[in-house]
C-alpha positions as CSV (number, residue, x, y, z in Angstrom):
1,X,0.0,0.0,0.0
2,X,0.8,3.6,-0.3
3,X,1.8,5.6,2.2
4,X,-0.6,5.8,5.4
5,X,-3.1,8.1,4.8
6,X,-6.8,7.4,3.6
7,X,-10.0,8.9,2.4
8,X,-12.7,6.7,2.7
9,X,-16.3,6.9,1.6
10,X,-19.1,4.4,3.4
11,X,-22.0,3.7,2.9
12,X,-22.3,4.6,-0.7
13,X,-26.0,3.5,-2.0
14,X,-27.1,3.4,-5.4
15,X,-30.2,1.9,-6.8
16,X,-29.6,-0.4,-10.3
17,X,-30.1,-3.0,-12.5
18,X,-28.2,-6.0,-10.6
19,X,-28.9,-9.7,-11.0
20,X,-28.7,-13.3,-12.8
21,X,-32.3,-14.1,-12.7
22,X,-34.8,-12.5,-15.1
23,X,-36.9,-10.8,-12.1
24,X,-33.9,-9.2,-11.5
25,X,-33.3,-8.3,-15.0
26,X,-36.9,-5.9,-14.3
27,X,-35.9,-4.1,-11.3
28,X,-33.5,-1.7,-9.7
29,X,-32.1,-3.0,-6.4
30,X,-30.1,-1.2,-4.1
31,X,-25.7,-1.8,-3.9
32,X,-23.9,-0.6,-1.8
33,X,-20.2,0.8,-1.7
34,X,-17.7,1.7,1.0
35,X,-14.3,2.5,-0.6
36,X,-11.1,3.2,1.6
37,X,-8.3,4.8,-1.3
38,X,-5.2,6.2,-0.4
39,X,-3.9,9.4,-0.7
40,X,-1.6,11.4,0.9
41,X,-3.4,14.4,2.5
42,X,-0.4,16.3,3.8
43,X,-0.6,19.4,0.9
44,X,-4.3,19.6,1.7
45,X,-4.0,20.0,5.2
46,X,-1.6,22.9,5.3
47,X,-3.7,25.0,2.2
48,X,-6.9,24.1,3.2
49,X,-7.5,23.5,-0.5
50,X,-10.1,21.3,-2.5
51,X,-7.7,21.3,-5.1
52,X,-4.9,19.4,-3.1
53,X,-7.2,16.5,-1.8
54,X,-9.0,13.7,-3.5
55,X,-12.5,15.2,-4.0
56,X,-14.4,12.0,-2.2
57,X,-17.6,14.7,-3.4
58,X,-16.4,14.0,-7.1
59,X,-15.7,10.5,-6.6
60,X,-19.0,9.9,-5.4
61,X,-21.2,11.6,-7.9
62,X,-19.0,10.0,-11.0
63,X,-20.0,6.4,-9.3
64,X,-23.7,7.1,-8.5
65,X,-23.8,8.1,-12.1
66,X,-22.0,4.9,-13.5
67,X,-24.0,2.5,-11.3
68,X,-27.1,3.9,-12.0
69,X,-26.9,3.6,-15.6
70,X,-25.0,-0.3,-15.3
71,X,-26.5,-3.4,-15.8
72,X,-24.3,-6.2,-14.9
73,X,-25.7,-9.8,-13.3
74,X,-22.4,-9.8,-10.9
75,X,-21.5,-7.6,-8.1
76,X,-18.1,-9.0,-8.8
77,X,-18.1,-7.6,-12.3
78,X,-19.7,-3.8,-10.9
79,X,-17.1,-3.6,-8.4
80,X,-14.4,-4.1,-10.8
81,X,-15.3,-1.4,-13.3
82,X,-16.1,1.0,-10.1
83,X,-12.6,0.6,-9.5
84,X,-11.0,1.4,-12.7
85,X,-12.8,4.2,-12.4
86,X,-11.6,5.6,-9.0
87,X,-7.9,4.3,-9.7
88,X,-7.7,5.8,-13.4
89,X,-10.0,9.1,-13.3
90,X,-8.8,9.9,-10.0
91,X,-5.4,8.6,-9.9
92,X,-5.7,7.5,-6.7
93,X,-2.5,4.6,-6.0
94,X,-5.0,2.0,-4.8
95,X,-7.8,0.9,-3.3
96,X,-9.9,-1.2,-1.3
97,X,-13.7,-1.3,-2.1
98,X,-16.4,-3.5,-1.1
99,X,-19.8,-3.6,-3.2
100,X,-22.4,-4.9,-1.0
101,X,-25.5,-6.6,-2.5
102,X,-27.8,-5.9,0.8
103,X,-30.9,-9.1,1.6
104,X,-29.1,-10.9,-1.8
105,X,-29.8,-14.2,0.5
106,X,-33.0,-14.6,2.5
107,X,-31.5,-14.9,6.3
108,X,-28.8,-12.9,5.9
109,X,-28.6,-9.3,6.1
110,X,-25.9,-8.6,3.2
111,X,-23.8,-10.7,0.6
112,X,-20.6,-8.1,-0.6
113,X,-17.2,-8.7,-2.3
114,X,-14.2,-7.1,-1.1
115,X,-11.4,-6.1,-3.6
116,X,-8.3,-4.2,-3.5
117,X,-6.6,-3.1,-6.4
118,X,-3.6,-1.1,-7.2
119,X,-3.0,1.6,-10.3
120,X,-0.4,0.1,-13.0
121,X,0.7,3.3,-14.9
């Protein structure tokens, strides 16, 4: 990983089209995405400055806009393209997401993958 310093965003929830079976196929269900990305936060804390941070603002509206509009039957597959977002729009170094998939499996209270992935320039 690098360096120590992290922005995170939790609780991320989007409503789409998410699913193997048909029914699913006709409906928008609810993901959900809590992303920890590094980024070194030093600059930003001695300017006080947007412009020196990562914009977790930015980051959010660019993946509420990608997962709204997606329509893939795996959360494995969503969570992958939601990080090549963050990693190559953002440049952030790497990442750690997990795309939740919440009452997926009746009894339980949420199925999620957890993936961490690093930027190859």
């Amino acid at each position: 990983m690098d360096g120590a310093d992290r922005v995170l965003i939790e609780g991320l929830e989007v409503r789409t089209v998410i699913g193997i079976y048909d029914w699913e196929r006709e409906i928008r269900q609810t993901v959900r995405l809590d992303l920890e990305m590094a980024w070194d936060i030093s600059t930003a804390a001695k300017t006080d400055s947007i412009e020196d941070t990562l914009d977790y603002k930015a980051v959010s509206k660019r993946l509420i806009a990608f997962v709204e509009q997606s329509s893939f039957g795996l959360i494995e597959s969503l969570a992958e393209q939601c990080a090549a977002i963050v990693l190559h729009e953002f440049h952030v170094p790497w990442l750690r997401l997990k795309m939740s998939k919440p009452g997926a499996v009746r009894g339980s209270e949420n199925v999620a993958v957890l993936i961490e992935r690093r930027r190859h320039d």
